[in-house]
ZAMARGU-4260 file (C-alpha; in steps of 0.2 Angstrom, whole numbers, plus 5000, padded with zeros to 4 digits):
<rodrens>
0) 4935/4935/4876 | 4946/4940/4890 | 4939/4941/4909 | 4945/4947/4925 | 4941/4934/4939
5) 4936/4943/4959 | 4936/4932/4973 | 4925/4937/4986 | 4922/4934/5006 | 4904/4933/5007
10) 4892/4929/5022 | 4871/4927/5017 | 4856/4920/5027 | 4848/4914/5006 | 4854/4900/4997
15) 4871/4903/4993 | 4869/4900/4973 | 4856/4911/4973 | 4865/4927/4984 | 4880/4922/4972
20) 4868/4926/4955 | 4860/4943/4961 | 4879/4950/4964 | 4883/4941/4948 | 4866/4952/4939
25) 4869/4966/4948 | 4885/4970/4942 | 4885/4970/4925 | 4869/4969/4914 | 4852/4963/4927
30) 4844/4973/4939 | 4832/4967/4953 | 4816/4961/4941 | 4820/4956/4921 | 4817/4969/4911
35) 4816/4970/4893 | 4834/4970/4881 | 4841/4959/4894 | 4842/4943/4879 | 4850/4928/4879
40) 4863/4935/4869 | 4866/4949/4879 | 4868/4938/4894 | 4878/4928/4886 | 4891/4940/4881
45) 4890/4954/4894 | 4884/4946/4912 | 4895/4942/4924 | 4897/4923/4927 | 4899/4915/4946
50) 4915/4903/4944 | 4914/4895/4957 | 4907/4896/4977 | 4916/4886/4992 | 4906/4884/5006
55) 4913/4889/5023 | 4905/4889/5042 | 4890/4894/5047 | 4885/4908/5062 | 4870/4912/5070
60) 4874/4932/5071 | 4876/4944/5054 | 4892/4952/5051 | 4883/4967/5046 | 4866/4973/5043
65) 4857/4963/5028 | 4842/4951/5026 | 4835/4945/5044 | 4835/4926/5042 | 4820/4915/5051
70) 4832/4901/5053 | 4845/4911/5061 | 4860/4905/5051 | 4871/4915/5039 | 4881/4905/5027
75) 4899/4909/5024 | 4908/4907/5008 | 4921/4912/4994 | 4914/4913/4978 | 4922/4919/4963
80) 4914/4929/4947 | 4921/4934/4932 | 4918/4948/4919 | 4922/4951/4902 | 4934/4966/4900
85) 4920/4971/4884 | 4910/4977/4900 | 4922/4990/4905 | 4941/4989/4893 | 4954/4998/4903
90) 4946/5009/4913 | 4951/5008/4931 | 4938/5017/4938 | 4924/5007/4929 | 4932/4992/4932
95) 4933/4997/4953 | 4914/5001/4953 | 4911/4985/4945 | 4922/4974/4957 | 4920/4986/4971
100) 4902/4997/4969 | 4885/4995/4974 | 4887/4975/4977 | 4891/4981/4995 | 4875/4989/4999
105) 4864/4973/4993 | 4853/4967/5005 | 4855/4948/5001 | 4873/4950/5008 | 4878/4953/5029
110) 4896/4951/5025 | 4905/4954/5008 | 4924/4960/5006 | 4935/4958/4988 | 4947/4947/4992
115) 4960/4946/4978 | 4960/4948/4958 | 4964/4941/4942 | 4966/4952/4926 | 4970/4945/4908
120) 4987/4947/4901 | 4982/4961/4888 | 4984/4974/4903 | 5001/4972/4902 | 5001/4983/4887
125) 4987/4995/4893 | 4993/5000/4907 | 5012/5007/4911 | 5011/5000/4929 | 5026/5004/4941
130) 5042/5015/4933 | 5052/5010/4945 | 5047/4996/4958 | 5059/4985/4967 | 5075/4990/4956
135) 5074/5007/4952 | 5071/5011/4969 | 5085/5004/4973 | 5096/5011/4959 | 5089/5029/4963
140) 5095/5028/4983 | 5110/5014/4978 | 5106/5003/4992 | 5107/4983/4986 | 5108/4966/4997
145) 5095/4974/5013 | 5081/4985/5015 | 5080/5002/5010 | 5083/5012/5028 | 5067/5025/5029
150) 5061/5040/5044 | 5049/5050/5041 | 5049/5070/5048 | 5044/5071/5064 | 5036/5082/5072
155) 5023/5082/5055 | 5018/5098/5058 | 5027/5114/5065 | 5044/5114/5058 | 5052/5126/5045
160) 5058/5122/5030 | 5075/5126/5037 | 5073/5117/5052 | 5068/5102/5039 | 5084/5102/5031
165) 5093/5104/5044 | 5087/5086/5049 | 5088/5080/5034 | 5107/5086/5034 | 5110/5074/5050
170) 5099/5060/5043 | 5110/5059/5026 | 5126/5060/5033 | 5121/5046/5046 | 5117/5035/5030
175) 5097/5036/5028 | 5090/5029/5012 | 5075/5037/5012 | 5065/5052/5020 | 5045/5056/5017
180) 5034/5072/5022 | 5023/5064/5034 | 5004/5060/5026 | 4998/5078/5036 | 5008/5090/5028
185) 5009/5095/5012 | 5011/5115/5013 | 5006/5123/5028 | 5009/5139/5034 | 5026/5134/5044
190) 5031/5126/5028 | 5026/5131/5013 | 5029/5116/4999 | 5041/5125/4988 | 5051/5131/5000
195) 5053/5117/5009 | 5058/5108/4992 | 5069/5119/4989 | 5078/5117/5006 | 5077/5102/5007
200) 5083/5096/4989 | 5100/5108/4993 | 5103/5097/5004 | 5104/5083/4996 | 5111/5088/4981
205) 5125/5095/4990 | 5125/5077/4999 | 5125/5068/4985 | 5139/5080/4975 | 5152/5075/4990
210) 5147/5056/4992 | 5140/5049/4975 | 5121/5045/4985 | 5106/5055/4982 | 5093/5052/4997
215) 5076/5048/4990 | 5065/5060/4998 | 5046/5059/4996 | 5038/5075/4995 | 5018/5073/4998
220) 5010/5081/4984 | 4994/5077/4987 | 4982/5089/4982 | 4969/5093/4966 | 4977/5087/4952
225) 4982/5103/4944 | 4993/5107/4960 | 4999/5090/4962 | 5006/5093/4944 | 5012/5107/4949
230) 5022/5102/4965 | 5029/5086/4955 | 5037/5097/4942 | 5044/5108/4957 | 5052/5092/4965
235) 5060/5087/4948 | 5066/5104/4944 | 5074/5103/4962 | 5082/5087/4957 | 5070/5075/4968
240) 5067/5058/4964 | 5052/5051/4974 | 5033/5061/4976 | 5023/5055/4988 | 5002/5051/4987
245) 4988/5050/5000 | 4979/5034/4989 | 4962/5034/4996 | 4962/5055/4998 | 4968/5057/4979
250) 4959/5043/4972 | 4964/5030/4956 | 4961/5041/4942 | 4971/5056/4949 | 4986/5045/4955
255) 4986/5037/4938 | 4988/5054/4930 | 5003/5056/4940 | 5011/5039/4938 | 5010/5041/4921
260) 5024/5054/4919 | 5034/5042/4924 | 5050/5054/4929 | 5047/5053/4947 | 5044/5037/4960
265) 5028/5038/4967 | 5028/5031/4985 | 5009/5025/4988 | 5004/5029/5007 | 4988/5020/5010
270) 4981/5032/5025 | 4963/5030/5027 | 4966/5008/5027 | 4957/5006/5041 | 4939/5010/5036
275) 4942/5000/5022 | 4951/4983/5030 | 4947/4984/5048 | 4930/4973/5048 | 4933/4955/5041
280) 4918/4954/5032 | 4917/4970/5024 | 4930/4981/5013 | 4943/4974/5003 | 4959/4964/5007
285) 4977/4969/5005 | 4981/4958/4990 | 4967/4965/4977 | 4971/4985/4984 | 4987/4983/4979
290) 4985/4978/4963 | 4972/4990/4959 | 4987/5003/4963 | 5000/4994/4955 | 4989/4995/4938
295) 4987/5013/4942 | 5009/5014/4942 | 5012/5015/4962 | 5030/5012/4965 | 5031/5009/4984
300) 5014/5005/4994 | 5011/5004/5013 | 5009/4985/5021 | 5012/4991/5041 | 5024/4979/5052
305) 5027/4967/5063 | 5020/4972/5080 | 5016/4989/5075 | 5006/5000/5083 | 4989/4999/5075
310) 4976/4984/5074 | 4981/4973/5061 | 4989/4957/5066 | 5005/4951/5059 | 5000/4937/5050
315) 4989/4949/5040 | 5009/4959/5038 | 5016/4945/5030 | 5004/4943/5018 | 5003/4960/5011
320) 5023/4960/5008 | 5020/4943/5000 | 5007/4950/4991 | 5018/4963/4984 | 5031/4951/4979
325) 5020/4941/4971 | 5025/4944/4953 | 5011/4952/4942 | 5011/4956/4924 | 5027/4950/4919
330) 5035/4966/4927 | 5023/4979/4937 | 5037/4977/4953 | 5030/4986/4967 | 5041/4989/4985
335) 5034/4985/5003 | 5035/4999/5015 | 5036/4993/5030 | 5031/5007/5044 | 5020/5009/5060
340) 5029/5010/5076 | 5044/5001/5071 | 5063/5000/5077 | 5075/4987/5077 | 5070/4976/5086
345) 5055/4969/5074 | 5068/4967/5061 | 5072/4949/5065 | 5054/4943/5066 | 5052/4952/5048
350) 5065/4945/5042 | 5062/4926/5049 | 5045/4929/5045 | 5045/4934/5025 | 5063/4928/5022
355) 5067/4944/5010 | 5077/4962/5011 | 5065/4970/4997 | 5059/4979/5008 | 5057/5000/5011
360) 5059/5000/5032 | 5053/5013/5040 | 5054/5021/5057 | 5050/5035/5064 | 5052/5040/5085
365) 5062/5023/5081 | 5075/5033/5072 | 5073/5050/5081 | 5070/5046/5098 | 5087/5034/5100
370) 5098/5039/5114 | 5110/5043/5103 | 5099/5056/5091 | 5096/5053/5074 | 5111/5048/5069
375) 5111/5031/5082 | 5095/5029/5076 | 5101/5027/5058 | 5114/5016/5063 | 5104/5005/5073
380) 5092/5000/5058 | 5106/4997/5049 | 5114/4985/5064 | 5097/4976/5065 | 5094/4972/5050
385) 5113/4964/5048 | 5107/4955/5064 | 5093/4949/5056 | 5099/4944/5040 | 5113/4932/5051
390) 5102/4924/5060 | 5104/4933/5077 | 5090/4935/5090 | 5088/4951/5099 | 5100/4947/5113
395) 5112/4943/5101 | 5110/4958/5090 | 5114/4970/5105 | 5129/4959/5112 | 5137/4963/5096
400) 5131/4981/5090 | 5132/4997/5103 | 5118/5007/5094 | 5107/4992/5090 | 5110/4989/5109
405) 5106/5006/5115 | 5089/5003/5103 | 5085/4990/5115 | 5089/4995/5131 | 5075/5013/5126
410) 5062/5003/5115 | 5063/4985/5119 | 5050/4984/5132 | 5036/4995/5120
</rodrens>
């Protein structure tokens, strides 16, 4: 029978064996005393099973509140455990509260954080997965050999749906891949969804009429699900190509629902990540998340960047974008977006760093705040990233191009 393995980052003041079997009963068929039904051959068949436990170092403070230890030790370890997919089929949400549920509120645990997954080869044919990925992002905005250029609208909230498009105007025409409604606005009183589809999307269809490239703009439809459905069937009838979803404000099964029409790409913004990452020993890490969303069809997710603005370091950067290159299921492709404070100049540490263009690259005061506007800004990425690809450092970079140079000389010392 198939399983599906977790790997788990755990810290306990009990034997480690013994912490490793309560999360193992817990989720699936014990509970805290035996009770009757629980047989043999139920155990056999429908309990989780511990694979495996790596001892790691041992600290004299908890992570988190848990068990109080007389010895004043807490044992660190990975452990993995394993379930058969009899337990829960192909139902995400199951399968989440059995990986992810209440094993985080067991008192045997002061540390615990889903680490990365395994799922059988079967879910290749249950589930659709990404529509588009990689390559048909990069068909739809006809952008091969580098990153995907990206902004996003700033300021997120106040401007009109005229005001919008008028940006958007400037950003095409300067070369721009790829625009998104920033994660707080969806339709607001200044901009009203439809309307601001609508303006927008004349924009670029006009754009696209004249040159032969259609700007991928993501549109957030995040919403209740009967809206969301609604605004994605706005943005196809406008001639969009990209929605754009809050993951951990929507949820698995709504997004799901979503993915599976299948006409749009669905650009994943992981807003929210924080209170789900930021402690080491509690949460889940990058690499199991974005499988979970991959499964759920997500075309593009959010990783952060190199020297970003926010808390994550940039080792943990490089492993997410490795994490969404890894390849999963023969085919559910999924592209990095790389955002968070970026400009130019993090380009050739990305690039030395993870040695790949698949990549959506995202800035935003980085694109509209250069000296020349918008347009320089544009340019600039574009500069960068040849830089980078060529194996030019910074200084090199802006010897050789005047907007990459002017990028420098207004953000290089942030």
């Amino acid at each position: 029978m198939e399983r599906i393995t977790a790997k788990y980052y755990i810290e306990t003041p009990l034997n480690l064996e013994k912490a490793a079997q309560v999360l193992a009963g817990e989720q699936s068929s014990g509970t805290f005393v035996e009770v009757p039904g629980e047989t043999e051959e139920l155990k056999s068949r429908f309990a989780a099973r511990v694979e495996s436990i790596t001892p790691l170092d041992t600290v004299s403070e908890p992570a988190i509140p848990g068990v109080m230890t007389t010895t004043g030790k807490y044992q660190r370890a990975m452990i993995e455990v394993s379930w058969s997919i009899e337990n829960f089929g192909y139902n995400l949400p199951v399968m989440i509260s059995t990986l992810q549920g209440n094993l985080y509120e067991l008192t045997q645990f002061t540390g615990l954080k889903l680490m990365d997954l395994e799922v059988p080869a079967s879910y290749a044919q249950a589930f659709k997965g990404p529509r588009f990925g990689i390559e048909g992002c990069r068909k739809l905005t006809n952008a091969y050999n580098r990153p995907l250029i990206g902004t996003i609208i700033k300021p997120s909230i106040g401007m009109s749906p005229e005001q919008t498009a008028t940006l958007v105007r400037t950003l095409a025409e300067a070369g721009i891949d790829f625009i998104k409604d920033d994660e707080l606005l969806s339709s607001s009183a200044n901009s009203p969804f439809d309307k601001r589809v609508d303006a927008v999307m004349q924009v670029i269809n006009n754009y696209a009429d004249k040159t032969g490239k259609k700007v991928m703009y993501a549109f957030n439809i995040s919403d209740d699900i009967d809206r969301m459905q609604s605004n994605y069937e706005k943005i196809l009838t406008a001639g969009g190509t990209c929605a754009m979803i809050s993951l951990n404000s929507v949820g698995m099964s709504a997004t799901k629902k979503i993915c599976d029409i299948g006409a749009l790409a669905i650009h994943g913004h992981r807003n929210g990540w924080g209170m789900m990452n930021r402690h080491p020993l509690l949460g889940i890490e990058f690499p199991a998340y974005q499988k979970l969303w991959r499964l759920a069809g997500v075309d593009q997710i959010h990783v952060n960047g190199i020297q970003n603005k926010f808390w994550e370091s940039d080792d943990s950067v490089v492993r997410s974008i490795e994490a969404c290159l890894k390849p999963m299921l023969g085919g559910f492709s999924v592209l990095p977006v790389v955002s968070s404070g970026q400009w130019g100049g993090q380009a050739p540490e990305t690039y030395r760093r993870t040695q790949t263009v698949d990549l959506l690259y995202m800035a935003g005061g980085g694109i509209m705040a250069h000296p020349n506007g918008p347009t320089g800004g544009v340019v600039a990425l574009h500069q960068a990233w040849e830089a980078a690809v060529d194996g030019l450092s910074i200084e090199e970079g802006a010897a050789k191009y005047p907007e990459f140079a002017k990028s420098v000389e207004k953000f290089g010392s942030k």
